[in-house]
C-alpha positions in Angstrom: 64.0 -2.9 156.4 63.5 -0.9 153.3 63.9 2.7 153.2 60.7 4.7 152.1 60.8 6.3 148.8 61.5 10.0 148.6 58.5 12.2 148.4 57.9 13.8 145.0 58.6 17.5 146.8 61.5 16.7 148.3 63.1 15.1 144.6 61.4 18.2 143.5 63.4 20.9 146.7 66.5 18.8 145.6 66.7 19.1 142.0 66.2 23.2 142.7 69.0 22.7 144.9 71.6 21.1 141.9 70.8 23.9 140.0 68.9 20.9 137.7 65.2 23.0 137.8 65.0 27.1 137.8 62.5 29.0 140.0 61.0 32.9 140.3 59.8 34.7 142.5 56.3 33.4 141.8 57.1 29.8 142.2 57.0 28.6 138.8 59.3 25.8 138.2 61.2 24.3 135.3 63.7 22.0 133.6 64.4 24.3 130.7 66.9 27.0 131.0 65.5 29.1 128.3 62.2 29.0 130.3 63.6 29.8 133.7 65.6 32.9 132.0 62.4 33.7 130.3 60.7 33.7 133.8 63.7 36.0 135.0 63.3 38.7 132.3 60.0 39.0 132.6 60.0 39.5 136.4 63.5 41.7 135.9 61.3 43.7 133.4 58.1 43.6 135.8 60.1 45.2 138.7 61.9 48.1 136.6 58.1 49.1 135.7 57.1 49.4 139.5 60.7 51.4 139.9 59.8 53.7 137.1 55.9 54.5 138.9 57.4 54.5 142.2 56.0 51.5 143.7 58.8 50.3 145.5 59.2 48.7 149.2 57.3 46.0 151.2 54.3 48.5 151.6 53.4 48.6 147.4 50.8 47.6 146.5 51.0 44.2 144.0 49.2 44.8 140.6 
Protein backbone atom coordinates (compact mmCIF):
# COMPACT_ATOMS: atom_id res chain seq x y z
CA UNK A 1 0.00 0.00 0.00
CA UNK A 2 1.43 3.30 -0.85
CA UNK A 3 0.71 6.36 1.07
CA UNK A 4 -0.99 9.26 -0.92
CA UNK A 5 1.05 12.21 -1.56
CA UNK A 6 0.61 15.23 0.54
CA UNK A 7 -1.67 17.83 -0.82
CA UNK A 8 0.02 20.96 -2.06
CA UNK A 9 -1.96 23.10 0.95
CA UNK A 10 -1.04 21.03 3.43
CA UNK A 11 3.12 21.20 2.29
CA UNK A 12 2.07 24.72 1.94
CA UNK A 13 0.08 24.98 6.18
CA UNK A 14 3.43 23.06 7.04
CA UNK A 15 6.12 25.09 5.70
CA UNK A 16 4.14 28.29 7.61
CA UNK A 17 4.36 26.10 10.49
CA UNK A 18 8.61 25.73 10.33
CA UNK A 19 8.77 29.23 10.13
CA UNK A 20 10.16 28.27 6.26
CA UNK A 21 7.24 30.78 4.51
CA UNK A 22 5.96 34.26 6.20
CA UNK A 23 2.30 35.29 6.22
CA UNK A 24 -0.02 38.76 6.98
CA UNK A 25 -2.86 39.47 7.89
CA UNK A 26 -4.13 39.43 4.34
CA UNK A 27 -2.90 36.03 3.45
CA UNK A 28 -0.10 36.70 1.29
CA UNK A 29 2.57 34.12 1.49
CA UNK A 30 6.25 33.97 0.90
CA UNK A 31 9.68 32.33 0.95
CA UNK A 32 11.68 35.50 1.28
CA UNK A 33 12.20 37.06 4.59
CA UNK A 34 12.70 40.54 3.25
CA UNK A 35 9.27 40.20 1.58
CA UNK A 36 7.40 38.88 4.59
CA UNK A 37 9.01 41.91 6.77
CA UNK A 38 8.08 44.06 3.90
CA UNK A 39 4.45 42.75 4.17
CA UNK A 40 4.74 43.36 8.11
CA UNK A 41 5.74 47.05 7.80
CA UNK A 42 3.41 47.88 5.60
CA UNK A 43 0.46 46.47 7.47
CA UNK A 44 2.34 47.78 10.96
CA UNK A 45 2.35 51.18 9.10
CA UNK A 46 -1.37 50.61 7.72
CA UNK A 47 -2.80 50.07 11.32
CA UNK A 48 -0.90 53.13 13.04
CA UNK A 49 -2.88 55.30 10.23
CA UNK A 50 -6.39 53.84 11.27
CA UNK A 51 -5.05 54.52 15.17
CA UNK A 52 -4.15 58.04 14.22
CA UNK A 53 -8.08 58.71 12.39
CA UNK A 54 -9.64 56.76 15.16
CA UNK A 55 -10.79 53.76 13.33
CA UNK A 56 -10.06 51.28 15.68
CA UNK A 57 -12.11 48.03 16.93
CA UNK A 58 -14.00 45.12 15.12
CA UNK A 59 -16.80 47.68 14.22
CA UNK A 60 -14.23 50.13 11.68
CA UNK A 61 -14.97 50.24 8.81
CA UNK A 62 -11.96 48.63 6.25
CA UNK A 63 -10.67 51.14 3.61
Amino acid sequence: MTVPEKSRRQQEDEALERGAVYQDVKGRRTADPGDGAAHAHSEADLNAERLRRGAVGPGAPEE
